[in-house]
C-alpha positions as CSV (number, residue, x, y, z in Angstrom):
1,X,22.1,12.7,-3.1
2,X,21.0,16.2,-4.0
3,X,17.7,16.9,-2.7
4,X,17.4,19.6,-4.7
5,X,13.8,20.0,-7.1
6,X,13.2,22.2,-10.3
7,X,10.9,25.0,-9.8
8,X,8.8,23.2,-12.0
9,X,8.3,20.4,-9.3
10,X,8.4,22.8,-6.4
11,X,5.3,24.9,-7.9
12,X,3.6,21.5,-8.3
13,X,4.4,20.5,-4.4
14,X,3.0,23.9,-3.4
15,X,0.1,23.3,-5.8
16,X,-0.8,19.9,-4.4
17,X,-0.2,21.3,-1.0
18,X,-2.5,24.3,-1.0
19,X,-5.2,22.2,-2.5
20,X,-5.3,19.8,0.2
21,X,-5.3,22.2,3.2
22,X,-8.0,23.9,1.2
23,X,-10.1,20.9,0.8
24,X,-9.8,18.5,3.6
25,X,-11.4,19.4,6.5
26,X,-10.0,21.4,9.1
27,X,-7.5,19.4,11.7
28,X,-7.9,16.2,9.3
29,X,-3.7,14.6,9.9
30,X,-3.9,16.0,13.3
31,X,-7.3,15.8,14.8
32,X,-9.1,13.9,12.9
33,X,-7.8,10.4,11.1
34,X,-8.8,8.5,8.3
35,X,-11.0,5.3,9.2
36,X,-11.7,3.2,6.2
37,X,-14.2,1.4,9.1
38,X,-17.0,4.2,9.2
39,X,-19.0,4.3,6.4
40,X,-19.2,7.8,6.3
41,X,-15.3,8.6,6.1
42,X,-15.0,6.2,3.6
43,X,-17.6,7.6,1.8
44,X,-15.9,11.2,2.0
45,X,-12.3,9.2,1.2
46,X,-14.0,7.5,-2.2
47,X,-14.9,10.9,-3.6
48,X,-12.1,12.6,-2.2
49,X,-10.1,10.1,-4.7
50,X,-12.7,10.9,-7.7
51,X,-11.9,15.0,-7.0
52,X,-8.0,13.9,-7.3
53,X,-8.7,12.0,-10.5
54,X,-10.3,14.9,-12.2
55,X,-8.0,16.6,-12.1
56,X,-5.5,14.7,-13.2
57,X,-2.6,13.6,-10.2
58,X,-3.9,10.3,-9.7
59,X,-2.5,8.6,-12.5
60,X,-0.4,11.9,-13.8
61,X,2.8,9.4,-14.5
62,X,0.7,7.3,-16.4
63,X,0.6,7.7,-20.4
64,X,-2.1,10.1,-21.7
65,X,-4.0,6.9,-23.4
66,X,-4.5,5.3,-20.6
67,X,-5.9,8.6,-18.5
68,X,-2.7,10.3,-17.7
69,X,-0.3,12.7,-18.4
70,X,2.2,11.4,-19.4
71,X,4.7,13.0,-17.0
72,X,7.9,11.9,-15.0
73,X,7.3,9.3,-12.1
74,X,8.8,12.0,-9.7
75,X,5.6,14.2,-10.1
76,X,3.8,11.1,-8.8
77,X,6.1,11.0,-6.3
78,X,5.6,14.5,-4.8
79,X,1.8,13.6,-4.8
80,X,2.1,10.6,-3.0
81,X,4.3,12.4,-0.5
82,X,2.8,15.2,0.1
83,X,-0.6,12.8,0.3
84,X,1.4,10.8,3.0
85,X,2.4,14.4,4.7
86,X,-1.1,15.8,5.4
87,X,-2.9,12.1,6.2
88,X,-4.6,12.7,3.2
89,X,-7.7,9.8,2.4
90,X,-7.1,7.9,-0.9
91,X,-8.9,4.8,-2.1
92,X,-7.9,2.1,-4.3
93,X,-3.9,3.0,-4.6
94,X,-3.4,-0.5,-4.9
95,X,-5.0,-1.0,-8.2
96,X,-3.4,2.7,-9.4
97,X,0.2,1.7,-7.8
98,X,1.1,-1.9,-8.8
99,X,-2.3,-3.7,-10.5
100,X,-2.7,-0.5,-13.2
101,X,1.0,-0.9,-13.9
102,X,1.1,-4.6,-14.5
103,X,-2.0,-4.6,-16.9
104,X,-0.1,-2.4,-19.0
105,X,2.8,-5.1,-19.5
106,X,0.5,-8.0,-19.8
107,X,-2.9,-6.9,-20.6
108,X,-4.5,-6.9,-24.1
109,X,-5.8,-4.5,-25.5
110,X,-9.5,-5.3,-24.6
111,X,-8.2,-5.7,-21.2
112,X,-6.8,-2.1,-21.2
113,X,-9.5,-0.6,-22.7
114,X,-12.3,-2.4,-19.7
115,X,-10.0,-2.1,-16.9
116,X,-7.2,1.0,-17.1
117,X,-9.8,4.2,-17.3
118,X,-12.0,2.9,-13.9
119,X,-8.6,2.5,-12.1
120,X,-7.3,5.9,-13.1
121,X,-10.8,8.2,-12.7
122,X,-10.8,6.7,-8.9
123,X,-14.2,4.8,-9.6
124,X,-13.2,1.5,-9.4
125,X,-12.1,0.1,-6.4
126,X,-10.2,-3.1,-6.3
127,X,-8.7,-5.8,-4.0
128,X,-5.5,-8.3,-4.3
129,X,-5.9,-12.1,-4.0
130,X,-2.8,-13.7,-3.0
131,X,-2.5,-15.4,0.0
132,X,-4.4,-18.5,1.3
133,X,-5.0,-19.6,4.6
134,X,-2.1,-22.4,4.0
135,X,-0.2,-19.7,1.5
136,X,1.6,-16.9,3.0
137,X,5.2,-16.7,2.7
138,X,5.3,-19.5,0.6
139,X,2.8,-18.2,-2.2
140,X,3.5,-20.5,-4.9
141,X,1.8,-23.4,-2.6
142,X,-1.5,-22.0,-3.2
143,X,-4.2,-24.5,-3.6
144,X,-7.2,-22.1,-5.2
145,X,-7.9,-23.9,-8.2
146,X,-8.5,-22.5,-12.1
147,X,-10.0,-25.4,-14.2
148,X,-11.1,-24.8,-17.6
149,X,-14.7,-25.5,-19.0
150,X,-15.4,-24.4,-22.5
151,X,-14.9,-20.4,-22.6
152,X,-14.7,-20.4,-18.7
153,X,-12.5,-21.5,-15.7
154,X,-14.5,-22.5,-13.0
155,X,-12.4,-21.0,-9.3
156,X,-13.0,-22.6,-6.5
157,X,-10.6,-21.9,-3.3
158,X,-10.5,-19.5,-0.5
159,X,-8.5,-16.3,0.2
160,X,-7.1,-14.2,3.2
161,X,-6.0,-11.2,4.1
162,X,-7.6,-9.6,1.6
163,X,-7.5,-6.2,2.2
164,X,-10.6,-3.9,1.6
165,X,-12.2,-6.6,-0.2
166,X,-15.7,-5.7,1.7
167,X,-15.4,-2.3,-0.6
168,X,-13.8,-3.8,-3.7
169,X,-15.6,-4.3,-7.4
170,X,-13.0,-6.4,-8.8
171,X,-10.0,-8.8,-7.4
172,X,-7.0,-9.9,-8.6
173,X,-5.9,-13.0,-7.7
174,X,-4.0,-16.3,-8.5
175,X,-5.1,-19.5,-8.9
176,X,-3.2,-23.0,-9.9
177,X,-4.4,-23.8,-13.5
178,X,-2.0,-26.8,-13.6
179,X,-1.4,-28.7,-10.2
180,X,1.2,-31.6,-12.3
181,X,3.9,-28.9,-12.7
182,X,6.3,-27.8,-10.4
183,X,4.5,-25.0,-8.1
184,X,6.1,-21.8,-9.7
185,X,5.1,-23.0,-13.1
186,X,0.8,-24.0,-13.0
187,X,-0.2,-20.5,-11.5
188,X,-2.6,-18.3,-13.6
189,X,-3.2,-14.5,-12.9
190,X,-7.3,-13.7,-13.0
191,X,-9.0,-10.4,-12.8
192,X,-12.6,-11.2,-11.4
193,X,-16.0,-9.5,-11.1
194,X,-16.7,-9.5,-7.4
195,X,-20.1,-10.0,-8.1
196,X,-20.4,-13.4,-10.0
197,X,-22.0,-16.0,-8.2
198,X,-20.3,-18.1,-5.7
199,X,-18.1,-15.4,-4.4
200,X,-18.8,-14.7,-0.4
201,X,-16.2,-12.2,2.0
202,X,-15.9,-12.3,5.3
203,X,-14.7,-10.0,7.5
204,X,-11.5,-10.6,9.7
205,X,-11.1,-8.2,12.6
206,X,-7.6,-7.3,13.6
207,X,-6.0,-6.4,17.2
208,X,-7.4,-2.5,16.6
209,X,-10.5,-3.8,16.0
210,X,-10.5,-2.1,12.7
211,X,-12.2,-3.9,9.8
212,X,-9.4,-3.9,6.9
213,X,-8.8,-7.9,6.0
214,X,-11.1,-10.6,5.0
215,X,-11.5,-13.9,3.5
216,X,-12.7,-14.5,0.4
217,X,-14.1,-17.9,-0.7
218,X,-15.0,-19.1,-4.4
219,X,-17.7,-21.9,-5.0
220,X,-17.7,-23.0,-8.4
221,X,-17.2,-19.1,-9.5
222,X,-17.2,-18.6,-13.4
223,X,-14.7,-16.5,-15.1
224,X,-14.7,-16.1,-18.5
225,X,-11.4,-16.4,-20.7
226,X,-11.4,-12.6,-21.2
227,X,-10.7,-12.5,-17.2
228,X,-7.3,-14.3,-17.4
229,X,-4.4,-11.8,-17.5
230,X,-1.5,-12.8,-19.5
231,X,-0.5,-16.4,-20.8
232,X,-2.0,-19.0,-18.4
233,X,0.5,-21.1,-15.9
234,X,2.6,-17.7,-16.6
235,X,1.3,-16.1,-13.6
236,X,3.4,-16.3,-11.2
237,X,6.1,-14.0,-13.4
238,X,3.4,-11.2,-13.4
239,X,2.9,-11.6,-9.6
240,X,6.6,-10.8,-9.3
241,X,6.1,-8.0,-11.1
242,X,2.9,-6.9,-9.1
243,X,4.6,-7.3,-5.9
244,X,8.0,-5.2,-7.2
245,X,5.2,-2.2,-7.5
246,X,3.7,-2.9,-4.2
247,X,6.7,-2.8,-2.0
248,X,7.5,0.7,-3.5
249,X,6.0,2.5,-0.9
250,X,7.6,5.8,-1.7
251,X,5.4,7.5,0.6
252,X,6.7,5.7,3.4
253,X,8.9,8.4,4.6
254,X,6.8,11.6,4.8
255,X,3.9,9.6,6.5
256,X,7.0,8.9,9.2
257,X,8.1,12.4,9.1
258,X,4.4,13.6,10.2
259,X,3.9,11.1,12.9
260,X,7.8,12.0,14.4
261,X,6.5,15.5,14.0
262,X,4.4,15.0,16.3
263,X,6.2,13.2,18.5
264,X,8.4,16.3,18.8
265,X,5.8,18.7,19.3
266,X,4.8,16.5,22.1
267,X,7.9,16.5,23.7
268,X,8.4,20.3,23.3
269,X,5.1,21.1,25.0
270,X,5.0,17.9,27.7
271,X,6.9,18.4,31.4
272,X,7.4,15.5,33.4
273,X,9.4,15.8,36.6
274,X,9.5,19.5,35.9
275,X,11.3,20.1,32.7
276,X,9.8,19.4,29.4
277,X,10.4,15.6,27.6
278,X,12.5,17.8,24.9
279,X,15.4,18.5,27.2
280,X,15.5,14.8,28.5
281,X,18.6,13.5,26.9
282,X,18.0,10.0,26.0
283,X,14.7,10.8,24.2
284,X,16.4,13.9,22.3
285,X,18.8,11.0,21.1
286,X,15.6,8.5,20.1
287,X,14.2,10.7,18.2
288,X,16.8,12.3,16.9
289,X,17.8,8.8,15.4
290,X,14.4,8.3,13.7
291,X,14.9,11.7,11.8
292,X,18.3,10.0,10.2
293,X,16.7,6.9,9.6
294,X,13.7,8.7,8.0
295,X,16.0,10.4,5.5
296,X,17.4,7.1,4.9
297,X,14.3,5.7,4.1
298,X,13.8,8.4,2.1
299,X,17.1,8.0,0.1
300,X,16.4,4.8,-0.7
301,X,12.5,5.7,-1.8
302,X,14.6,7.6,-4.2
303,X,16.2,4.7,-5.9
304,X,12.9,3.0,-5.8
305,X,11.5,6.0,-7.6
306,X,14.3,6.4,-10.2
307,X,13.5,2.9,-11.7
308,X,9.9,3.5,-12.3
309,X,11.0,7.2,-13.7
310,X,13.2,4.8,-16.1
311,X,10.6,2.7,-17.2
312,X,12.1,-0.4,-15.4
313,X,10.3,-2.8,-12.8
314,X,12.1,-1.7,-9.5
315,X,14.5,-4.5,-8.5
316,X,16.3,-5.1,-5.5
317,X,15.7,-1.4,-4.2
318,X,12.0,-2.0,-3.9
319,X,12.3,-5.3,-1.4
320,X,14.9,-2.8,0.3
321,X,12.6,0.1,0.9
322,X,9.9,-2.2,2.0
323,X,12.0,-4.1,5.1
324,X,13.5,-1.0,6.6
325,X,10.1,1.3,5.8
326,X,8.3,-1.4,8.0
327,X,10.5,-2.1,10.5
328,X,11.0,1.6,10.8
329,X,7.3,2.2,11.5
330,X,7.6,-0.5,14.3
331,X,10.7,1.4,16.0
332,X,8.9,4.9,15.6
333,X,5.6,3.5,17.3
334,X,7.8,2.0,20.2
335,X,9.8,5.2,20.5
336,X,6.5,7.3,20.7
337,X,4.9,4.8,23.3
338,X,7.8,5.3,25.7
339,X,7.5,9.0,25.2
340,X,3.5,9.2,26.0
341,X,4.1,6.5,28.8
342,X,1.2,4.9,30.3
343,X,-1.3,7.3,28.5
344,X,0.1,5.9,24.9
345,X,-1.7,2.9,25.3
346,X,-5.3,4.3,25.2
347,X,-6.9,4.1,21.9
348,X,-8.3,6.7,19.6
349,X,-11.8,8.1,21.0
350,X,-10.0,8.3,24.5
351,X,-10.3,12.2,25.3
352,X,-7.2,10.9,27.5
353,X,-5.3,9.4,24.3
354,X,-2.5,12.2,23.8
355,X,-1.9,12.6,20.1
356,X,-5.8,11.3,19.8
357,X,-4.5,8.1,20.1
358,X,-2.4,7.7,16.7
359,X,0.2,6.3,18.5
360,X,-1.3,3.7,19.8
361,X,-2.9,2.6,16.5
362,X,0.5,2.8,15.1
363,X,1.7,0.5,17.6
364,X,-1.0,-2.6,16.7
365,X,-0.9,-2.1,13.0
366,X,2.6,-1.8,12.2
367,X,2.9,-5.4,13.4
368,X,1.4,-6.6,10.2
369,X,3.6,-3.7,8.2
370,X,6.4,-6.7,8.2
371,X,4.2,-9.8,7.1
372,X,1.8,-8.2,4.9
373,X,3.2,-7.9,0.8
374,X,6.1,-10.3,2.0
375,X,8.1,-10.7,5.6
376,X,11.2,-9.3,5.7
377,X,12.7,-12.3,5.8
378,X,11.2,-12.9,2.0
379,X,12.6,-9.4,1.6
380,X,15.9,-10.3,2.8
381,X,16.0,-13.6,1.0
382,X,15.2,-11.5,-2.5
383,X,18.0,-8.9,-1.6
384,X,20.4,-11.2,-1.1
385,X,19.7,-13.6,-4.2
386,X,18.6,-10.6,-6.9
387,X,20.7,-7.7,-5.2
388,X,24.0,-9.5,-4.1
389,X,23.7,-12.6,-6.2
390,X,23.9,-14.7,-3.6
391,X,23.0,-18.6,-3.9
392,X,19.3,-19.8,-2.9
């Protein structure tokens, strides 16, 4: 592949770059990390993604009608990577990745018009309700119900997992709107007011004790007709799509290139029995090995990236990027715990926690990196049906 970018793109890396050591604060992607769990960060993290917005590289791949510019997806690429890179704060990528996108295909043109401009300025802040407590990996068993009264449907059901929804405005979620058809074929796609009646989140605290799922529940929660997106008992197409977006995490890479990093700079400036961890053989090969598997990540980023440049829904690429990205992160956090040694386990806060304890968050929240948006089985099961057309 040649990694090679026009001057054009290069000017616009160094742009994005210099902006962003200019305006995040000093040491922020190597003292201090983002933590969507104080108030105040994610205060600073909101705005921070407003300021983007203005000017322009939010949405910039996005057509100029819908509040961008119009340019090539590979622009939005550098952003995102050179977000990823410096640890960069952004809220709401969700909605700008993979719910802005599908709107587009399936919205009307009300729908467009309410939703497109909140999601691309950085004010609106959404969150994604798939998964049920008895729904995961098999997602089309989902039991939320949609039933229709006059101009409404009235929801009633429960989510989890829902990321961020303690922040979020508006969801989108699924819910069965006909329970006689085969699963696949009753699911409706609804985009929902956070604050109508009947809708209560609670928080679900994870193994870092950081605060980023929830559970959502829906008591007799009124959505008006103008909320369903797309032809109803179609919605588990547009889901598909949603999730295609989703698990083209193009960023992946560079936010494994910064923590390996500094991995290696540990390793250069750490001795243990008297020679520094860099000269120790077995961990130049370790790490070594995560720098080729980070370019391969990146390679197949690439692909990911050159089907949304074409205007296509990325296919079997995306469900490739998303197993080996996630797994990767899981090798990379084990590989940097048996370099800081007994000391990697302390968390972040620890004036004892080399690397100020990064590694050790890795560690617990890359566990979820392979459940979370599909497990890599689902992944698997999707390459080897859509990619290698393989039977079910």
């Amino acid at each position: 592949m040649d990694w090679k970018w026009s001057k054009e793109e290069d000017d616009f890396r160094q742009e994005v770059r210099d902006y962003l050591k200019a305006e995040l604060p000093p040491g922020w992607g190597k003292e201090i990390f983002y933590n969507q769990d104080d108030d105040e960060q994610f205060k600073f993290a909101h705005e921070f993604t407003k300021r983007l917005a203005r000017k322009g590289w939010l949405v910039v791949s996005w057509p100029k009608e819908y509040g961008g510019q119009d340019w090539p997806f590979w622009k939005q690429v550098i952003f995102y990577e050179e977000m990823a890179y410096a640890g960069a704060p952004l809220v709401g990528t969700n909605a700008v990745r993979f719910l802005g996108p599908t709107i587009m295909l399936y919205g009307t043109e009300e729908q467009k018009k309410m939703h497109l401009p909140g999601i691309a300025s950085g004010e609106t802040i959404w969150c994604q309700g798939y998964s049920e407590p008895n729904s995961g990996s098999d997602l089309a068993s989902l039991q939320t119900s949609a039933v229709e009264d006059g101009d409404d449907f009235v929801i009633n059901g429960q989510k989890i997992w829902t990321s961020g929804a303690q922040h979020s405005q508006w969801i989108f979620m699924l819910a069965r709107t006909d329970p006689a058809v085969p699963k696949h074929k009753g699911i409706s796609y609804f985009l929902v007011d956070m604050k109508t009646p009947g809708i209560t989140v609670q928080p679900l605290i994870d193994m870092s004790d950081g605060h980023h799922f929830n559970q959502v529940f829906f008591d007799n929660v009124r959505v008006p007709r103008s909320g369903l997106l797309g032809e109803k008992n179609r919605g588990w197409y547009m889901a598909t799509t949603t999730l295609s977006f989703e698990r083209a995490g193009v960023e992946n890479p560079m936010h494994l290139r910064r923590i390996l990093e500094s991995l290696i700079e540990y390793a250069k400036q750490t001795t243990r029995h008297g020679k520094p961890l860099s000269k120790d053989a077995l961990i130049r090969q370790k790490l070594a090995q995560m720098a080729v598997e980070i370019d391969v990540a990146r390679a197949i980023a690439y692909r990911v990236a050159t089907a949304i440049n074409n205007k296509q829904v990325p296919g079997p690429e995306s469900p490739a990027l998303k197993v080996f990205a996630s797994e990767l992160f899981q090798r990379l956090s084990q590989i940097g715990l048996e370099l800081l040694g007994l000391y990697g386990q302390l968390k972040p806060g620890s004036k004892w926690a080399p690397l100020k304890g990064q590694i050790e968050n890795l560690y617990l929240t890359s566990i979820s990196r392979t459940i979370a948006a599909g497990t890599s089985e689902i992944q698997r099961n999707i390459i080897a049906e859509r990619g290698l057309g393989l039977p079910k």
